[in-house]
Every structure is written in structure tokens, then in C-alpha cells.
C-alpha positions as a LaTeX table, in Angstrom:
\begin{tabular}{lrrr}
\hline
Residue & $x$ (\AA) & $y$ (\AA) & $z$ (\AA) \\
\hline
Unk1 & 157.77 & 83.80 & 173.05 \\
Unk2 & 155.72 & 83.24 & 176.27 \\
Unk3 & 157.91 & 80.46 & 178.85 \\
Unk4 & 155.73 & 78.01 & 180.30 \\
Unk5 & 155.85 & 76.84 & 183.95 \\
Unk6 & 158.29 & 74.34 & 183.43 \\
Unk7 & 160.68 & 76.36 & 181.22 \\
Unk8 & 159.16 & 75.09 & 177.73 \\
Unk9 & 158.83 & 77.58 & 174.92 \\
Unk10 & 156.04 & 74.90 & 173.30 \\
Unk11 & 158.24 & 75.22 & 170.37 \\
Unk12 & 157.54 & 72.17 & 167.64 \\
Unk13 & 159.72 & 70.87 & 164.93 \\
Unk14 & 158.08 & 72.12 & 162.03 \\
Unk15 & 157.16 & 68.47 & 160.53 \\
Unk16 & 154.35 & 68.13 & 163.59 \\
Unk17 & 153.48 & 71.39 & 163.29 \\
Unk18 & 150.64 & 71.00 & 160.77 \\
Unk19 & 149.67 & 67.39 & 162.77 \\
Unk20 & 149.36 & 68.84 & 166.16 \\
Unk21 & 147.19 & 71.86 & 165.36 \\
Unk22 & 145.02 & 69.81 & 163.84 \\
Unk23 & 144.85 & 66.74 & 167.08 \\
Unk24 & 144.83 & 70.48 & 169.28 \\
Unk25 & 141.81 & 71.43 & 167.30 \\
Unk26 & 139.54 & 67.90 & 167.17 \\
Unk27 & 140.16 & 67.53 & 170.54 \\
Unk28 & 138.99 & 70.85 & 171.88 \\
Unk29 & 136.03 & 70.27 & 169.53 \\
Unk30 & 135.25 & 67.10 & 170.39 \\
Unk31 & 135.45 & 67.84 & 174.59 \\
Unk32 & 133.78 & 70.90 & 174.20 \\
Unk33 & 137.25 & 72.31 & 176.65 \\
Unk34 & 139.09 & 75.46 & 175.85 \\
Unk35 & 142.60 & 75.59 & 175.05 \\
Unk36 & 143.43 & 77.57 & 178.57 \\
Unk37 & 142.23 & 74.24 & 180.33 \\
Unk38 & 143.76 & 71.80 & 178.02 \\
Unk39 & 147.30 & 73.25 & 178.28 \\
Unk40 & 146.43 & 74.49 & 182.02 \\
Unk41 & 146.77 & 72.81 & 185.09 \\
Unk42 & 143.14 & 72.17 & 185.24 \\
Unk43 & 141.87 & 68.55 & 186.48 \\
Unk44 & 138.14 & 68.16 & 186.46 \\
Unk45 & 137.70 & 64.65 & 184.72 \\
Unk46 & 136.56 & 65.80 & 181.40 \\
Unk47 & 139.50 & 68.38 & 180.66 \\
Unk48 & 141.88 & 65.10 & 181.93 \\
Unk49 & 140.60 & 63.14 & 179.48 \\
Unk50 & 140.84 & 65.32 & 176.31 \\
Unk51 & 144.01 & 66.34 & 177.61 \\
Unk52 & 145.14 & 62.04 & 178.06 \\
Unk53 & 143.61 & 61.95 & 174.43 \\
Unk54 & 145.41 & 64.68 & 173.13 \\
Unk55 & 148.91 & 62.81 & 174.29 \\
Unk56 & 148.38 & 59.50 & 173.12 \\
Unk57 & 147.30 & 61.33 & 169.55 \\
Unk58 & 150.51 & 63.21 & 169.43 \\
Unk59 & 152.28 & 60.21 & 170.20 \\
Unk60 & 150.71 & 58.39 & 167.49 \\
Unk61 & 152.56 & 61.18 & 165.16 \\
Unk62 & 156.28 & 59.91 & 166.09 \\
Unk63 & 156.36 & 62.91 & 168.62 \\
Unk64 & 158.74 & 61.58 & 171.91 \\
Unk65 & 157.19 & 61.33 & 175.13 \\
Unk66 & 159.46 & 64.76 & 175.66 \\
Unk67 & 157.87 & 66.81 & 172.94 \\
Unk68 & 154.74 & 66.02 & 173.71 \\
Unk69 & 155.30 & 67.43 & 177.32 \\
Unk70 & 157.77 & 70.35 & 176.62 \\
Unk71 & 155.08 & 71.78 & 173.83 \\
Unk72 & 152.22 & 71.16 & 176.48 \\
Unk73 & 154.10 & 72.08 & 179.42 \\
Unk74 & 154.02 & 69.04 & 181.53 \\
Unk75 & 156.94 & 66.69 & 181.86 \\
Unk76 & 157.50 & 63.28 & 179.99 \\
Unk77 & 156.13 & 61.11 & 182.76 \\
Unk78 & 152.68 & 63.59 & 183.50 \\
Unk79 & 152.53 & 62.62 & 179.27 \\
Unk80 & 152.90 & 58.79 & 180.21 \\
Unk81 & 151.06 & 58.84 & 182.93 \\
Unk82 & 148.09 & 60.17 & 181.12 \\
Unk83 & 148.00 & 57.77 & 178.20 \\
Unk84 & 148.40 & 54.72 & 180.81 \\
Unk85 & 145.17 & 56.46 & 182.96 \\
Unk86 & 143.52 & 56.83 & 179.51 \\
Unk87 & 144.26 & 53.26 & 178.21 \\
Unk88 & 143.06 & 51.36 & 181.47 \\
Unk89 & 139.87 & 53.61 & 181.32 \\
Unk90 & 139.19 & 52.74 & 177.54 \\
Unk91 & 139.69 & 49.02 & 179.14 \\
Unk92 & 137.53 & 49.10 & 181.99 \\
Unk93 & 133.86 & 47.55 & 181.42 \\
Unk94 & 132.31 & 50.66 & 183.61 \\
Unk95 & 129.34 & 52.41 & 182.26 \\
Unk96 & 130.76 & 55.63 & 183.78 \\
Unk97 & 133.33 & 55.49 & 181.01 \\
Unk98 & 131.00 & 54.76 & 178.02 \\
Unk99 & 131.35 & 58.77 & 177.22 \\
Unk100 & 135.16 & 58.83 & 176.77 \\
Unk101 & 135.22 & 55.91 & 175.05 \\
Unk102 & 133.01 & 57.58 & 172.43 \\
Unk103 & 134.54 & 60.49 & 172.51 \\
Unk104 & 138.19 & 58.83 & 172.02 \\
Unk105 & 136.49 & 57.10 & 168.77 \\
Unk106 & 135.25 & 59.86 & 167.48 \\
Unk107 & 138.34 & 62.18 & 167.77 \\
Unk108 & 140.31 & 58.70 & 166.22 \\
Unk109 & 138.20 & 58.27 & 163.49 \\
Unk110 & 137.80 & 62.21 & 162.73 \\
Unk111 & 142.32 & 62.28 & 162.59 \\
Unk112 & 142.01 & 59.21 & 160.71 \\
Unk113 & 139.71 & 60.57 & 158.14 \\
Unk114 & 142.11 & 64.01 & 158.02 \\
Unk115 & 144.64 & 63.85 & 154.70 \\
Unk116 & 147.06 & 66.26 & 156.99 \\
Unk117 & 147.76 & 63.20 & 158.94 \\
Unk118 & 148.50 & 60.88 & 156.51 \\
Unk119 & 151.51 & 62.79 & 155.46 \\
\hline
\end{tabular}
């Protein structure tokens, strides 16, 4: 198995497994990113975003702050950090941030709607 950067194997328990492909999958859909730049170190705004999304998703599953970073490969405060950026941005009344907003809905209600995650 491949190490990443920080030493992670992006091994999952196997209860999330099933969960996390799926939040993987809606998000990538949903941002129209690829998985390179999701799980890469890439930082233009829109791969940020899915990538905040993606975190506060897997959170939602019961996943630590830790697993969420050691599967994606970026440490347990890069994981807080991003759900914190993505929260205030969901909060602010900018019209710059009307398209994450929608997008955040739509990959919540799309999860939501998904029997996998319900489990």
C-alpha cells in the first residue's frame, strides 16, 4: 500500500468504509474536482472547499478528527481548520459564497437521501 506524505497508509476501519466512498464520490461529483486534487495538496478555492466539505461530512459519520486526516493525508488540525474556514463561509452574508453554499446543500441533501448512510 502506497504511504502518503505524512506517513498515512489512508487505511479505514471497515465500518466507514462503505460511508466514505460514498461522501468521496458526491463530493467529487458535486465540485466537478478529481480525486488527485481532493487528496492533493492543491489550493485553488474550489478544490478547498469540496475538500472542507468532504471533512465536515466524514465527521458527521463518527470518524475522529485523526481519521479523517490520516485517510486524507493531512493532519487533525489541517481537518479542523477546514471545517471552521467552511462553517464561517456558509455564515458569511457574501454573494461570493452563494455557490458553496449550494453546493454544500446539495452534497447534504444527496448523503442524506443515501440508505448507505443511514446505517
Amino acid at each position: 500500500m502506497k504511504t502518503k506524505s505524512n506517513g498515512c497508509t489512508g487505511k479505514l476501519p471497515r465500518a466507514f468504509k462503505k460511508q466514505v466512498d460514498q461522501i468521496v464520490s458526491v463530493v467529487i461529483s458535486e465540485f466537478g474536482v478529481d480525486a488527485d486534487a481532493l487528496f492533493g495538496g492543491n489550493r485553488k478555492p474550489e478544490t478547498c472547499w469540496a475538500r472542507w466539505v468532504m471533512f465536515k461530512h466524514m465527521l458527521a459519520i463518527g470518524m475522529t478528527q485523526d481519521m479523517v486526516g490520516g485517510y486524507t493525508g493531512y493532519t487533525h488540525s489541517s481537518v479542523s481548520s477546514g471545517v471552521s474556514r467552511l462553517e464561517h463561509r456558509l455564515q458569511q452574508s457574501d454573494e461570493g459564497y452563494d455557490v458553496l453554499r449550494v453546493l454544500h446543500s446539495s452534497v447534504r441533501d444527496q448523503l442524506r437521501a443515501t440508505p448507505i448512510l443511514e446505517e
